[in-house]
FILO-32089 format. One record per residue (C-alpha): x, y, z. Coordinates in steps of 0.1 Angstrom, whole numbers, padded with zeros to 4 digits, always signed. Example, Ala and Ser with C-alpha at 12.3 -4.5 7.8 and 13.67 -1.06 7.14 Angstrom:
// FILO-32089
+0123-0045+0078
+0137-0011+0071
END
This chain:
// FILO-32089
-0078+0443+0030
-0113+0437+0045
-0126+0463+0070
-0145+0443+0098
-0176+0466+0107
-0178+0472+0146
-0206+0453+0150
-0186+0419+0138
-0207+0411+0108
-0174+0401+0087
-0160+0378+0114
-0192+0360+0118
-0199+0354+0084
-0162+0343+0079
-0165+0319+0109
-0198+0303+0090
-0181+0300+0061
-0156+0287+0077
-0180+0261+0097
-0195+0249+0064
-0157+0243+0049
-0149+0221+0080
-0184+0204+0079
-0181+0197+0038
-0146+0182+0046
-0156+0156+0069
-0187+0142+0050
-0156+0139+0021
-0135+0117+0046
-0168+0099+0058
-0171+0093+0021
-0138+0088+0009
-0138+0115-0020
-0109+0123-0020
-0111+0149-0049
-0137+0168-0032
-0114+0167+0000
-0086+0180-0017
-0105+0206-0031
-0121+0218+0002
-0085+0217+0018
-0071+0236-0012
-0103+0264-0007
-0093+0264+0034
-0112+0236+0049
-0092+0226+0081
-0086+0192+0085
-0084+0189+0124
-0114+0207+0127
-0141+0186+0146
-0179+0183+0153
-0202+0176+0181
-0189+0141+0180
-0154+0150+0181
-0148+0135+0149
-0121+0156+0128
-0117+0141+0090
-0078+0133+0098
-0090+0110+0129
-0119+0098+0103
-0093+0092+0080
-0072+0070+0105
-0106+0053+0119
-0118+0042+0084
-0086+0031+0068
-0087+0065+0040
-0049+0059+0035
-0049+0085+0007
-0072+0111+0032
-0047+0105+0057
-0017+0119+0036
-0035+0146+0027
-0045+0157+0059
-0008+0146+0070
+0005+0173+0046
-0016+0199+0056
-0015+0201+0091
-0030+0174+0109
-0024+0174+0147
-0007+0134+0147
-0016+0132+0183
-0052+0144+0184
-0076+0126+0205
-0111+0117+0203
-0143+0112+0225
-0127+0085+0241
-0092+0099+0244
-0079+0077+0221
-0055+0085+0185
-0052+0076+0155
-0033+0051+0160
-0053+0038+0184
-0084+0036+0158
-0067+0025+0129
-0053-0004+0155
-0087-0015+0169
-0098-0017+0129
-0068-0033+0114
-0053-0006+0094
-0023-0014+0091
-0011+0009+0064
-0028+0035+0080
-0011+0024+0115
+0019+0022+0095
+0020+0057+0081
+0007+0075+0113
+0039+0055+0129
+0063+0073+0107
+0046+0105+0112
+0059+0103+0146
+0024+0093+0165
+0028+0085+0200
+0030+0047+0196
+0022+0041+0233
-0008+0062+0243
-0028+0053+0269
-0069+0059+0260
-0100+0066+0285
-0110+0027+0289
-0075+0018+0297
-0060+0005+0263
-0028+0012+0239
-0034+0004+0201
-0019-0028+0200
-0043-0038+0230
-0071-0027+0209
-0057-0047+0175
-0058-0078+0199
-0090-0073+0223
-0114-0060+0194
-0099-0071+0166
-0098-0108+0150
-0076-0137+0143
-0070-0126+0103
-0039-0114+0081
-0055-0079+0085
-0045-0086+0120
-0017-0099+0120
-0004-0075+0101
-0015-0050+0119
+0002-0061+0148
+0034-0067+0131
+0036-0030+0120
+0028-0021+0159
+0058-0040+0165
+0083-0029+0135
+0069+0007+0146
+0085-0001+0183
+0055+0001+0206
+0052-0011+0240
+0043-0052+0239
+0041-0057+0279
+0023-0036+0298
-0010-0045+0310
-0049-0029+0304
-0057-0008+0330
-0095-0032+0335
-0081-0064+0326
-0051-0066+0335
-0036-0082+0303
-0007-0082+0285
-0011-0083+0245
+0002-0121+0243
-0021-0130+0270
-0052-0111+0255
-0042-0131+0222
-0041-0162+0238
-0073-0150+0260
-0094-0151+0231
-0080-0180+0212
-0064-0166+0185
-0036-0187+0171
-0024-0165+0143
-0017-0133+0166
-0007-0158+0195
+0020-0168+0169
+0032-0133+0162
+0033-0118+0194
+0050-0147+0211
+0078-0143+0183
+0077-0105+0193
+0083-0110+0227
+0106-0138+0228
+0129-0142+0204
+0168-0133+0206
+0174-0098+0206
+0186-0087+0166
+0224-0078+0164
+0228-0068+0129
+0196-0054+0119
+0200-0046+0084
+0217-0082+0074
+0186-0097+0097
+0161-0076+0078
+0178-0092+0041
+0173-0123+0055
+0137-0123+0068
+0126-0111+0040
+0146-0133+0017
+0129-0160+0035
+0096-0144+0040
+0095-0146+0076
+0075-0113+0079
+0078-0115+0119
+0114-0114+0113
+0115-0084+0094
+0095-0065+0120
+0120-0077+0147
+0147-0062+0126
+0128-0030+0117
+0122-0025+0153
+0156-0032+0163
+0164-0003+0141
+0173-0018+0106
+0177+0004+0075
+0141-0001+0054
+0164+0006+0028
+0195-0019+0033
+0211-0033+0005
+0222-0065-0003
+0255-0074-0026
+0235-0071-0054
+0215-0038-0046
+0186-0056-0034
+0164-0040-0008
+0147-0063+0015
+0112-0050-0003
+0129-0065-0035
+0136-0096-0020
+0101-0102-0011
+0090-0094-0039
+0113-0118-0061
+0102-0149-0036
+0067-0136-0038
+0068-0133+0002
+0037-0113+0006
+0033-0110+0044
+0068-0096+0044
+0063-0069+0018
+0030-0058+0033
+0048-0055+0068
+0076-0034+0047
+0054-0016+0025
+0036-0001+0054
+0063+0009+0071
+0074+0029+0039
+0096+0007+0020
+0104+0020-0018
+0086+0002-0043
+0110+0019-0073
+0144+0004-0056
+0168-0001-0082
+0190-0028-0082
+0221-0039-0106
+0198-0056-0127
+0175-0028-0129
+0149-0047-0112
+0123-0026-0090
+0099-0046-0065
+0074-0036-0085
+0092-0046-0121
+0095-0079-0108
+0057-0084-0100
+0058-0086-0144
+0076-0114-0141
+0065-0133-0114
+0027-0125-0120
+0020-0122-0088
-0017-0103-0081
-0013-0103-0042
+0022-0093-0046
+0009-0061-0073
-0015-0054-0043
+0007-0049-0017
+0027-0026-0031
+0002-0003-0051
-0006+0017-0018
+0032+0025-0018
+0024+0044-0054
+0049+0023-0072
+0061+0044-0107
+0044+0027-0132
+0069+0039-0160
+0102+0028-0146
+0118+0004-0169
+0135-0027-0171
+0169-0035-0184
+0152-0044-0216
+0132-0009-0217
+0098-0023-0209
+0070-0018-0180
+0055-0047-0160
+0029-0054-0186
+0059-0062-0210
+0071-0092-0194
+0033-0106-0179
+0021-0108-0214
+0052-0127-0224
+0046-0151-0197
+0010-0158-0201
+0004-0142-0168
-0037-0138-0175
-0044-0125-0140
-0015-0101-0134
-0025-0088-0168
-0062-0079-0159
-0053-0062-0133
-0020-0043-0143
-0043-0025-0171
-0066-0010-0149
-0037+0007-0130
-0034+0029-0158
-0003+0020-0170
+0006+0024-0208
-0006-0009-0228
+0007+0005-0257
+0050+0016-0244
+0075+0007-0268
+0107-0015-0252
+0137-0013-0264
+0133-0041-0287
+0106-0029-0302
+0080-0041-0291
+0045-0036-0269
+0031-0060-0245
+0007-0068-0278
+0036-0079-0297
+0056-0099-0267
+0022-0117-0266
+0025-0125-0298
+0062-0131-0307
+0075-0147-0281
+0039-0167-0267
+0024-0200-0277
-0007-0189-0290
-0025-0211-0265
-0056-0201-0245
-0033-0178-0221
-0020-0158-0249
-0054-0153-0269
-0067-0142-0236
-0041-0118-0227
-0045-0104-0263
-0081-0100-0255
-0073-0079-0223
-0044-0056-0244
-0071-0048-0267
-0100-0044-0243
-0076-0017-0227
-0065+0004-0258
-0035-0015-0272
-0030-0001-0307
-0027-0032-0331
-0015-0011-0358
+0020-0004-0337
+0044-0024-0353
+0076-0040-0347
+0112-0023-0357
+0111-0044-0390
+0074-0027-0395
+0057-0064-0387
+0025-0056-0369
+0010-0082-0342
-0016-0091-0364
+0010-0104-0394
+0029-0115-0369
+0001-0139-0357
-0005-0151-0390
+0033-0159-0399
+0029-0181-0368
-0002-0199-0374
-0019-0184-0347
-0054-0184-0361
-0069-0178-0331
-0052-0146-0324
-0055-0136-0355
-0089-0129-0354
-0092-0114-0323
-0069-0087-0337
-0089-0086-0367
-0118-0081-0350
-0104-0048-0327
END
């Protein structure tokens, strides 16, 4: 134990120390390093701590869209309802900046949705006056909704509901959204109304029914979650809306289809981007033992496949068939331009050529037994 000398030395050297933790942390947030953060947090840097400015890195975190900053300081401690200079949260600044995953995740954290900030304005006030007529809006205001917030009252200055700030500034898109929010027929079975907005891809009805209190979670007769749904019709507005309010990317159903699975088949890159920032587990398998990659290279899916390697996830796993994404790209394509190009990627990202099929066919003799020159020599050449 440390004896403080009476003349305070100890505490004031601790209180710098502890000054240059806090200031560290901050610049981190400011530049989204998120290793360095979490190793200043881990050595006692306090994440609500603020400067001159009153700028703390969890409200930097909510102000700049560091989604993965804003768990972190989530988990250690940070005060949900903090304000800054202008008396406004974090909700209020991810709102104005069109966060939505951030508004999203401060929502379930239990923010106060409706707060009031020095110049007169709630966060979904903000997302309408200062922000813009894009998707980033609009789903941004869709998750202020799901998340139950206040869609009526007035700004103190203007005196302006959010439907007439929308339509104020001309924005169609958000006009669209909040008129939806604010008149349609109030939702009497939630969860069977979230199934079917999503089913549909109506992604303003699937923040009705998530503000009317549906299960994020509900399943279908076929153990489908509403994520799942939107992720089979490729209903990308809709999964954003649910993926931000914490829908679960690794829902199983009786297939043993995930929303994020079914992204491998469909080959949808918008739809692998919406879920990533739910930190989908890119080794659950499919009925047939394979990951995403599996099934894209099979289809031809070019695009899907480019990005799905640079998630990380293992080029080179081993279905239950047999075989790699290498070998589905092989076997059971055409050898057409798609398929030599997929190779290409495989390859470019570590797939090991010399894994070969149950029978102990490689991809490389498998090429050849098909006449698929082409691909035959882009193996060769690996």
């Amino acid at each position: 134990m440390t004896t403080r000398p009476l003349d305070g030395t100890t505490a004031t050297a601790s209180a710098a120390e502890q000054a240059r933790l806090d200031a560290a942390l901050r610049d981190a947030a400011w530049k989204d390093d998120v290793p360095r953060a979490t190793a200043l947090v881990a050595r006692g840097a306090d994440v609500n701590a603020k400067d001159e400015t009153q700028q703390s890195a969890y409200l930097v975190a909510t102000s700049e869209g560091r989604l993965a900053l804003l768990r972190l300081a989530l988990a250690h401690g940070a005060r949900v309802d903090d304000k800054d200079s202008w008396n406004g949260t974090g909700l209020i600044r991810a709102a104005e900046r069109g966060h939505a995953l951030v508004v999203g995740e401060l929502l379930r954290a239990g923010i106060d949705r409706d707060h009031v900030n020095r110049i007169g304005y709630q966060a979904i006030h903000e997302a309408v006056w200062l922000g813009r007529d894009t998707s980033t809006y609009v789903d941004t205001v869709r998750v202020l909704v799901a998340g139950g917030v206040q869609l009526d009252r007035p700004s103190r200055d203007e005196g302006l509901t959010p439907l007439q700030m929308s339509r104020e500034r001309g924005f169609d898109r958000l006009t669209g959204a909040l008129v939806t929010a604010t008149t349609a027929e109030p939702v009497k079975e939630p969860d069977a109304a979230l199934l079917s907005a999503a089913g549909r891809g109506d992604a303003d009805g699937v923040a009705l029914a998530l503000r009317a209190g549906a299960d994020i979670e509900a399943r279908d007769g076929r153990r489908r979650t509403a994520l799942l749904l939107a992720a089979t019709g490729d209903h990308v507005d809709a999964a954003r809306v649910l993926v931000s309010m914490g829908a679960d990317p690794d829902a199983l159903d009786d297939r043993h289809d995930t929303p994020w699975l079914v992204t491998g088949v469909t080959g949808s890159v918008a739809m692998l981007e919406a879920l990533l920032p739910a930190g989908p587990d890119l080794t659950i398998r499919n009925r047939y033992g394979g990951v995403s990659v599996i099934p894209a290279s099979e289809r031809g899916h070019v695009a899907y496949v480019r990005r799905v390697v640079q998630t990380g996830i293992d080029v080179n796993h081993v279905n239950d068939l047999g075989w790699t994404a290498l070998l589905e790209a092989v076997i059971l394509g055409d050898g057409g331009e798609r398929h030599q190009q997929i190779v290409r990627l495989l390859l470019g990202a570590g797939a090991d050529p010399s894994i070969a099929d149950k029978d102990g066919v490689t991809a490389l003799e498998h090429a050849r037994d098909k006449g698929y020159a082409a691909i035959a020599r882009i193996i060769e050449k690996a």
